[in-house]
N, C-alpha and C positions, 0 to 999 in steps of 0.2 A: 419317384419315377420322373425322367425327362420329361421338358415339355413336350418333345417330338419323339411318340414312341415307333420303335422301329419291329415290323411287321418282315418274320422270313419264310422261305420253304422249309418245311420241317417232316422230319422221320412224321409217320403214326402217332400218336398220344390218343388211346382211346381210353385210358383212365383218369387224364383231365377234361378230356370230352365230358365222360360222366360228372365228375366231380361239378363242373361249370352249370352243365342243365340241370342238375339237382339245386343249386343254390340259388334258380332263378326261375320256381316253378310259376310266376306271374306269366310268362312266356313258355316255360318247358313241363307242364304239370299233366303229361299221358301218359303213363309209363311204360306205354308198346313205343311210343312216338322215342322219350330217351333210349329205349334197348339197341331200336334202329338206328338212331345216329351211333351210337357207341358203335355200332356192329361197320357202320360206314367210316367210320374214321381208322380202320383196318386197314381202307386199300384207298379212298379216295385221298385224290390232293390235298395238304394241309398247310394251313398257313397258321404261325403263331406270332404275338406277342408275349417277349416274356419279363417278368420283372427284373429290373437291372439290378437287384440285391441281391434277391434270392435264387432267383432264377424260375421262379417259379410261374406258370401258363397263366395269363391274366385274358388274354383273349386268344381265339381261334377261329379258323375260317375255313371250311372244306368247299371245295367247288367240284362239281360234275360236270363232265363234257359229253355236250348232246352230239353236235356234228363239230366238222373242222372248225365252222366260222361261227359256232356258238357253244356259250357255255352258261352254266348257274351257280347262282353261290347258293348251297345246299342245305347249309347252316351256318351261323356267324352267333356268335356265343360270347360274351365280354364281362367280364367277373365286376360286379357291381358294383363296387369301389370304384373302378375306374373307368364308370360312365361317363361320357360328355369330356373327357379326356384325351380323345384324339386317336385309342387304340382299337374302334370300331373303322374308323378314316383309314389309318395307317392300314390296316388289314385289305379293306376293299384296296385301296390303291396299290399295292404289293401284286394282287394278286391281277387287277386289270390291265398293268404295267407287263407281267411272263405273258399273260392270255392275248395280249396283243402283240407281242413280241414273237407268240407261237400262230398268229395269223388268224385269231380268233375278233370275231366283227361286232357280235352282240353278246352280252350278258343282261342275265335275267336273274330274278329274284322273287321267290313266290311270301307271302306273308297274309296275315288276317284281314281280309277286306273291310274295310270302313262302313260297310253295310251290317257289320258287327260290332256294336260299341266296343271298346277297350281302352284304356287309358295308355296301355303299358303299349300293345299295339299299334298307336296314335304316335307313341313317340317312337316307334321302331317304323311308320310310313313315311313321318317327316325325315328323319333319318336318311334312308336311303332316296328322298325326294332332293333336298338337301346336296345329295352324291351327284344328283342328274339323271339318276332313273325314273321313269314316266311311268304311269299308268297306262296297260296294255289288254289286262282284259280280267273280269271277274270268272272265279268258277266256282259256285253256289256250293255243288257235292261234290268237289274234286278230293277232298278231305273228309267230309260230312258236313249235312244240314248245318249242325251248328256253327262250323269251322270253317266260313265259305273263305274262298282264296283269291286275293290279288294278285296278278302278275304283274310286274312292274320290269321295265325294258330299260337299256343303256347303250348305243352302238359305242363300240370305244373306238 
């Protein structure tokens, strides 16, 4: 792979959606929680990386649009291989570069609060911390008890 992978707007792909959050149940291990992305990558925005060989989805990135001036990145999913590689980066930026371009002010990111230990979670807040998104606000049972949720903010 390049060292600069290159992140586009892409048709639907909800069978690499699937394929991706199955191979990375450290992060996607509820299988109501994968049905629903799958189900979402039907109609929401998608952004891919794709390997320059084969062609085939190494990362993806759907984003929801709440109002004009904001939006969420709803899932972001990056095939394990090619962690810490730059097609986590590539995707956020692609897709903050249209969202501001379509007059959108803030994005948001919701993830596992750090009030829940996780290893694999720990590196997916530095990540987006990393990007420029802040911590904005906790929600305990936005998810469930176990699953409390940080929101983390970006004006772009």
């Amino acid at each position: 792979m390049p060292s600069e992978p290159v992140a586009v707007r892409s048709e639907a792909v909800p069978d690499d959606v699937d394929r991706l959050l199955r191979s990375l149940p450290e992060w996607f291990g509820i299988e109501h929680s994968i049905q629903e992305y799958v189900d979402d990558a039907r109609t929401l925005p998608t952004y891919v990386v794709r390997d320059p060989d084969s062609g085939a989805v190494v990362g993806i990135l759907l984003v929801r649009r709440h109002f004009p001036a904001a939006a969420e990145v709803h899932l972001m999913a990056v095939d394990r291989s090619r962690h810490r590689r730059g097609v986590g980066r590539a995707l956020v930026e692609q897709a903050e570069a249209d969202l501001r371009a379509d007059g959108v002010r803030f994005l948001q990111v919701k993830t596992l609060s750090e009030s829940r230990s996780n290893e694999h979670y720990g590196r997916t807040r530095r990540f987006y911390l990393a990007l420029g998104f802040v911590p904005l606000e906790e929600f305990p049972t936005l998810w469930d008890p176990g699953n409390p949720a940080l929101m983390l903010v970006k004006a772009l």
